[in-house]
ZABA-77763 format. One record per residue: x, y, z of N, C-alpha, C, CB in turn. Coordinates in steps of 0.001 Angstrom, whole numbers, plus 500000, padded with zeros to 6 digits. Glycine has a CB too. Example, Ala and Ser with C-alpha at 12.3 -4.5 7.8 and 13.67 -1.06 7.14 Angstrom:
% residues 2
513190494310507800512300495500507800513200496700507800511308495527509046 512850497750507080513670498940507140512900500030507870514084499402505725 
//
This chain:
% residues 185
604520483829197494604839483717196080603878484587195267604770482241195617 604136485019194381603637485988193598602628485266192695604739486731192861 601871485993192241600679485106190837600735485997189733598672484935191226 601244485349188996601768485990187461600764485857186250603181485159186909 600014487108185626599176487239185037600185487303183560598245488346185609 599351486389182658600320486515181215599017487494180129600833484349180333 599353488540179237598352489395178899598868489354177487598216490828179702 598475488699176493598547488475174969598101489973174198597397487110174516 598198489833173181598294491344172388596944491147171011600381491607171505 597116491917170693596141492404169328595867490698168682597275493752167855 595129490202168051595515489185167056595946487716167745596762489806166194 596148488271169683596880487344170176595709485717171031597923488398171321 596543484833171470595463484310172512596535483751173382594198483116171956 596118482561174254597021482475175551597876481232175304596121482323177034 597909480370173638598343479211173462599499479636172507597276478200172990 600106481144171670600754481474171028601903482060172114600072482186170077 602897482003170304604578482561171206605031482187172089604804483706171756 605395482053173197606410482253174256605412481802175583607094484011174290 604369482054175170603017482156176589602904480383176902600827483018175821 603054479504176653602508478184177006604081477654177785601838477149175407 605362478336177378606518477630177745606534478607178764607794477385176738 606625480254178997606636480604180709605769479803181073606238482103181314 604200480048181004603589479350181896603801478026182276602593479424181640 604190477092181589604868476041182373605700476182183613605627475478181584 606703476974183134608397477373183671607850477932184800609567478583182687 606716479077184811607014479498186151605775478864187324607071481251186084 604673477861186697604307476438187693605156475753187904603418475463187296 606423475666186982607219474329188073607652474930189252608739473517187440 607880476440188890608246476930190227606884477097191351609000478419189954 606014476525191038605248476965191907604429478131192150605784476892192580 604527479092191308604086480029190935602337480412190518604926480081190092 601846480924190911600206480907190035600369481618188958598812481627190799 599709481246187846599799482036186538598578481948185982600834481572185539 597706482941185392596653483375184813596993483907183544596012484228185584 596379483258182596596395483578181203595082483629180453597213482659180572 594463485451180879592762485616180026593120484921178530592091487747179697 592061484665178020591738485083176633590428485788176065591832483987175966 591416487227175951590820488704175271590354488181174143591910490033174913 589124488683173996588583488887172333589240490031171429586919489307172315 589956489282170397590590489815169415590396489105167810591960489797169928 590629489550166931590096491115166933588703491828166819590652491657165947 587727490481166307586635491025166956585987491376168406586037490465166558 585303492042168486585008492893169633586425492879170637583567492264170441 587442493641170109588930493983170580588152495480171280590468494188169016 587714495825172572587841496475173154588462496919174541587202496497172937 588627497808175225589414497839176178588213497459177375590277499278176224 586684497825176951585863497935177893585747496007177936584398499084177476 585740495309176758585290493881176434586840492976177263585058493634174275 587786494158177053588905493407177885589286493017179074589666493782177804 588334494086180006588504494692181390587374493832181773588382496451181656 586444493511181165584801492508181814586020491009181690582569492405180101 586796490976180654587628488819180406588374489416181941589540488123178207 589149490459182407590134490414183240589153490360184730591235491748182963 587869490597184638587268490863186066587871489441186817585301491017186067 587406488584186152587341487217186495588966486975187293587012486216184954 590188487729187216591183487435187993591300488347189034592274487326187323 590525489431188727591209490731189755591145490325191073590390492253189739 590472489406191962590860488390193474591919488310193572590495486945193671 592756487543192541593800487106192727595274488378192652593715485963191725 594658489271192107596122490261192225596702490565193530595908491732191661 597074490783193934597817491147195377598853492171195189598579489849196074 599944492656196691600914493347196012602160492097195344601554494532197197 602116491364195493603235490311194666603013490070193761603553489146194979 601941490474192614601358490129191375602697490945190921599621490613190925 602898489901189476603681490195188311602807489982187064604956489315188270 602682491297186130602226491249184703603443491160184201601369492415184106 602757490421182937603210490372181830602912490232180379603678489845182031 602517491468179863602798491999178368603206491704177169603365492619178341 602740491225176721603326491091175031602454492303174030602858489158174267 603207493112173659602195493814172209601528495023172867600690492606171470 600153494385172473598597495726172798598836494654174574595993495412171237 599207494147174965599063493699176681599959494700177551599725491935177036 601159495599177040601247496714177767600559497770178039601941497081177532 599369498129176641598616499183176766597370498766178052598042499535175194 596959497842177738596195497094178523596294496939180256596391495936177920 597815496781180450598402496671182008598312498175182030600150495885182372 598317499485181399598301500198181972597439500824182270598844500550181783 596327500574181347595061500766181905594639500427182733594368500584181477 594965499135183314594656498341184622595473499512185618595390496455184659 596597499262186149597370500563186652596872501420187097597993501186185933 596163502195186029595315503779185944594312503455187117594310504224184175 593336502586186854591736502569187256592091501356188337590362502124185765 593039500988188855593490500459189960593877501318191104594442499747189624 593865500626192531594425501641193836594813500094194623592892503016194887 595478499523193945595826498280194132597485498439193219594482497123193498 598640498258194275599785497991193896600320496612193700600421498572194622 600621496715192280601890495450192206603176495321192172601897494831191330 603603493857191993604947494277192257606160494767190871605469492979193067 605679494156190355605996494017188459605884494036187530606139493633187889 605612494822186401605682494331184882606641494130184202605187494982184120 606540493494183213606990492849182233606381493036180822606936491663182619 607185494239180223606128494556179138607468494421177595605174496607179520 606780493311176529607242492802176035606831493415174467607085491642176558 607541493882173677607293494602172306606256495556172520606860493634171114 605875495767173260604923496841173698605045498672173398604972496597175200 603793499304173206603844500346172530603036501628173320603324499950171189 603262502873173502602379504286173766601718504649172470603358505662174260 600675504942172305599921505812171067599572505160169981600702506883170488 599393505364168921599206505307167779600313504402167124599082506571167349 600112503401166677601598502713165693601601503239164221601549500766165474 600552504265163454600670504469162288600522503184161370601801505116162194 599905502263161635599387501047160960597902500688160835599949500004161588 597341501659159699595851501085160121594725500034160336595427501418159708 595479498974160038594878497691160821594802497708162508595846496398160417 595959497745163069596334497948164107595126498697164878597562498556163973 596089500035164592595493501729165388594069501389165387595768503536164319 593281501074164552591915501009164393591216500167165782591647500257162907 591655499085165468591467498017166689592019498275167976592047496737166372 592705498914168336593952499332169450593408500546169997595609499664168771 592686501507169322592303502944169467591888503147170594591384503433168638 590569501894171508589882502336173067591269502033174214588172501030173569 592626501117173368593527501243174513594426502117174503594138500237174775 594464502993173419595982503883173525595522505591173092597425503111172070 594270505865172891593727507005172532593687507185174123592345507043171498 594602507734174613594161508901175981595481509170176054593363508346177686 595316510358177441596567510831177723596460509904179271596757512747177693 597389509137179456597715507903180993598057509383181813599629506252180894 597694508570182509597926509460184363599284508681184697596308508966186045 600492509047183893601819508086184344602369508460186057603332508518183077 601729509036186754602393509034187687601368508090188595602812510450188093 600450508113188748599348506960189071600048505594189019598050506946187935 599851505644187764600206504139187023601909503461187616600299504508184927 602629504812187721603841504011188738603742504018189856605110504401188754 602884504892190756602583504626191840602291503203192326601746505344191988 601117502197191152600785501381191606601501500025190699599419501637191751 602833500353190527603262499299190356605155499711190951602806498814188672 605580498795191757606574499134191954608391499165190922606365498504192965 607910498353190070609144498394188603608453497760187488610789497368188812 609100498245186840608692498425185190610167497522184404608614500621184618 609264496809183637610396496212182818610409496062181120610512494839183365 610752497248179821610321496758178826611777496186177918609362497861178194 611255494822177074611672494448176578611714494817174787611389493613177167 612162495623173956612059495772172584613133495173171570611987497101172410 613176495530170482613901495466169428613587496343168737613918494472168845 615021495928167327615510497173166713614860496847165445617176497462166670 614421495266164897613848495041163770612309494852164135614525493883163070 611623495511164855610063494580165210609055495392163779609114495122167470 608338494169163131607803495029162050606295495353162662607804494202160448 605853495553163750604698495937163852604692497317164805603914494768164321 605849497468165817606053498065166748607350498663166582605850497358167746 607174500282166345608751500724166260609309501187167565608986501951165225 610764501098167369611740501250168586611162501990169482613052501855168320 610754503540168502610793504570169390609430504461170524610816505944168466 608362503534170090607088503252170652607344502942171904606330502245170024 608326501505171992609090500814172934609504502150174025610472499957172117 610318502885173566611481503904174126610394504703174847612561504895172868 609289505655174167608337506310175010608066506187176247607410506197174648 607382504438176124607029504101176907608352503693178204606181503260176307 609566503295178075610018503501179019610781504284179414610247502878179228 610301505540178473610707506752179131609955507380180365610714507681178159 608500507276179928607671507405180510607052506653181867607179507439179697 607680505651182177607253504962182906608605504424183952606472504028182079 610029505195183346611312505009183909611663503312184474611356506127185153 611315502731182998611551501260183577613037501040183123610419499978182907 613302499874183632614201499103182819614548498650181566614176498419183117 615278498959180514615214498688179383616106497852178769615150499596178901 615426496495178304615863495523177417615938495366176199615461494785177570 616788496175175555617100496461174034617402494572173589618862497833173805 616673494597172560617216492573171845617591492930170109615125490837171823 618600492902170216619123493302168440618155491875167841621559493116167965 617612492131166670616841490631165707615830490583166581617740488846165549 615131490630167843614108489838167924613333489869167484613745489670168585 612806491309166378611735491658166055610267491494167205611716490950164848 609411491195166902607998491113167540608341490345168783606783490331166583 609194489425169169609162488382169917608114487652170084609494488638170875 608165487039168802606843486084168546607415484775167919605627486818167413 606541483493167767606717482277167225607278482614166071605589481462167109 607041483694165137607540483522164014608985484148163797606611483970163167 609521485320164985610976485290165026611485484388165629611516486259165479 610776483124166248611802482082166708611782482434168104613338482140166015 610884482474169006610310482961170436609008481975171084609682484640170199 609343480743170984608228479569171013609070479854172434608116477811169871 610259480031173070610678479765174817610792481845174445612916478281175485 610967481944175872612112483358176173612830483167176960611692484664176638 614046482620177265614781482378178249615207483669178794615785481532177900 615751484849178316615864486048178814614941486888179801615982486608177864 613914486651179250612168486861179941612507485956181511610437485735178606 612595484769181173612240484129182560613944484156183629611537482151182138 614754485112182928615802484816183924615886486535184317617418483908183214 615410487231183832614739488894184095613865488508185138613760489773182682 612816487572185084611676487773185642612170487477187072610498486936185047 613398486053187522614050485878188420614061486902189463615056485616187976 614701488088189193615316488963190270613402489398190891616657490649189414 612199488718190638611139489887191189610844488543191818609836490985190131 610723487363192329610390485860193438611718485269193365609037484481192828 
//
């Protein structure tokens, strides 16, 4: 069985949105699930992110499934990069490449998305890619979404309305998320 890492975003922690109802859903299945909590937004770094994630890297294997919400795709791919350790899955959820043109954001976000990714690395060591976007998200535009799974030739889950897929569009479950996540255990 696989051990499913849940990776919260900018602003985020591991008790918001959608994150407390998978993690239930996929322990009943029996499943291991790890949910850091990143310092955000103070000391929001990628280096301060990678010291909260040491503490699981034992547990990754090749059956590990990430999963992404937000700044947690930029994050899995950094992991990816500076990994020689394959997984089996992501799951990258409103997630973004580069710059969002929001300077709250970009500012805080800058040590994870200021480089150019080694994308062929980064799919090397994961065997499928899965992003989930929308067409209304007010923090993350489409095309951010689209880059990235252009770039990374995942699967793409277009959601008309979901915006952010957060508690406040009405994303306290994801049932879509956990019946996607199905086809990888």
């Amino acid at each position: 069985m696989p051990n499913i890492f849940l990776i919260h975003g900018a602003y985020g922690d591991p008790e918001e949105n959608w994150f407390p109802w998978i993690k239930s859903e996929l322990e009943k299945r029996g499943l291991g699930v790890y949910v850091p909590k990143f310092p955000t937004p103070e000391n929001q770094t990628l280096e301060n992110w990678l010291a909260v994630f040491e503490s699981c890297e034992k547990y990754v294997n090749k059956d590990s499934i990430f999963i992404g919400h937000s700044l947690g795709l930029a994050f899995i791919l950094n992991l990816l990069e500076k990994s020689d350790r394959l997984i089996k899955a992501a799951f990258l959820v409103a997630g973004f490449v580069g710059y969002l043109g929001n300077p709250k954001f970009d500012e805080i976000n800058k040590t994870f998305v200021d480089k150019k990714f080694d994308w062929e690395k980064i799919k090397k060591n994961c065997q499928k890619f899965y992003i989930f976007y929308s067409d209304n998200d007010p923090y993350v535009p489409a095309e951010k979404s689209r880059e990235a799974v252009r770039r990374l030739e995942a699967e793409s889950i277009f959601v008309k309305g979901a915006g952010h897929f957060n508690k406040d569009c009405g994303y306290d479950k994801f049932e879509l998320l956990l019946d996607v996540l199905k086809k990888e255990f």
